[in-house]
C-alpha positions, 0 to 999 in steps of 0.5 A: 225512912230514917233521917239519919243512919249510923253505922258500925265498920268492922263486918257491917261495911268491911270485912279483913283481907284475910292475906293480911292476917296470915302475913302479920302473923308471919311477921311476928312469929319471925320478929318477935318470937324468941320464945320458938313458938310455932305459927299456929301459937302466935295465930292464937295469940292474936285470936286470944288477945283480941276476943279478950279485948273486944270482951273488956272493952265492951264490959267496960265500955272503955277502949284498950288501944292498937299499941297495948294489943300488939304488946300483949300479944308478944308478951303472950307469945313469950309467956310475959317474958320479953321485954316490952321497953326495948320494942319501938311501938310507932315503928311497930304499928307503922310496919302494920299500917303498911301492911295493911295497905298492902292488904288492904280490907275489903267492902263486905259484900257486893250490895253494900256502896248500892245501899250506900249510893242509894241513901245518898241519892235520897238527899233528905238523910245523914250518914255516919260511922260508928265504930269500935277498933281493934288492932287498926286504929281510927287514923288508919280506918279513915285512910282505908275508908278513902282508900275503899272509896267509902268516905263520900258517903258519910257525914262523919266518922267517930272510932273509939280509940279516938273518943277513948270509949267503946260501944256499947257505952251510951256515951259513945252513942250521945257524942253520935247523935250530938254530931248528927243533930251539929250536922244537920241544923236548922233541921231538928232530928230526934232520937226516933229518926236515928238508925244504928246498923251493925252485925254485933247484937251487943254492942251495936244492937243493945247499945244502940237501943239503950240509948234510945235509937233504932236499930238494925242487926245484919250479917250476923244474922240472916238479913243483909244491908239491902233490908234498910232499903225496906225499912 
């Protein structure tokens, strides 16, 4: 057994309601859309823009932020030519958060709080999360993970749009294990007692054991999160 257990959100714990993809896409076919491209066109530019952003921010280890990814998307929509200026992105990412709420994600599977509650009740580990954002920026995810009823279970939550910097980027993984060694003095933790579990083999898995950790990849695979109770 580990002493401490971190953990990616995003298709680990969580998981999109899928309604909220299909409303923010009405929203911006509607809205933002001057250009009369069809539903399936602004779909595709959302796809487009977040697999090109997860790409760039894992290569580059940097973090490219919710705001910069809803702006891309119009500009892809309207083949770069609407004018950005006259949008209001905090209003535009308000409407979203919102959105969101009403829509809210929902937890991965149904064994997941049991693995959770189970950790917890051991009393001799920390958990955390340790997570890369997207379109959902980590000040929303902490309002969600409370919403979810998630929060209790974790000792601390660290977001990459928060610490400017992307998993797999071995410094995201140092600040982790530097809040996991903060929250658990006088216990000494190291590095081998340390377990990052999450279903990207990239930036969850090499980065995790790059940086000289544990590792668990599950969901993407063929193992869920109920194998960390035999790990």
């Amino acid at each position: 057994m580990y002493q401490h257990y971190s953990f990616d959100l995003w298709l680990t714990l969580i998981k999109s309601n899928p309604y909220f993809k299909i409303e923010r896409t009405k929203i911006f076919h509607r809205d933002f859309n001057p250009a009369g491209k069809s539903i399936d066109d602004v779909a595709r530019a959302f796809r487009q823009v977040d697999l090109m952003c997860n790409a760039v921010n894992e290569r580059t280890g940097k973090n490219i932020d919710a705001d910069e990814m809803y702006l891309m998307v119009i500009s892809t929509i309207n083949d770069n030519q609407y004018p950005l200026a006259d949008i209001n992105v905090d209003k535009l990412y308000a409407d979203m958060e919102t959105l969101l709420f009403y829509y809210l994600p929902v937890v991965y599977s149904p064994v997941t709080i049991e693995v959770l509650q189970h950790l917890n009740q051991k009393g001799d580990c920390s958990l955390s999360i340790l997570s890369n954002t997207g379109f959902i920026k980590g000040q929303t995810l902490r309002k969600v993970m409370v919403k979810l009823g998630l929060d209790t279970f974790f000792n601390f939550q660290i977001y990459s749009d928060e610490e400017g910097m992307s998993k797999p980027n071995g410094d995201l993984f140092k600040l982790m294990v530097q809040k996991v060694k903060e929250c658990n003095k006088p216990k000494q933790i190291d590095r081998s007692g340390i377990i990052h579990i999450g279903d990207n083999p990239a930036a969850d898995i090499a980065g995790a054991n790059d940086a000289g950790l544990n590792s668990l990849l599950i969901n993407s695979n063929n193992l869920s999160i109920l194998t960390l109770l035999s790990v």
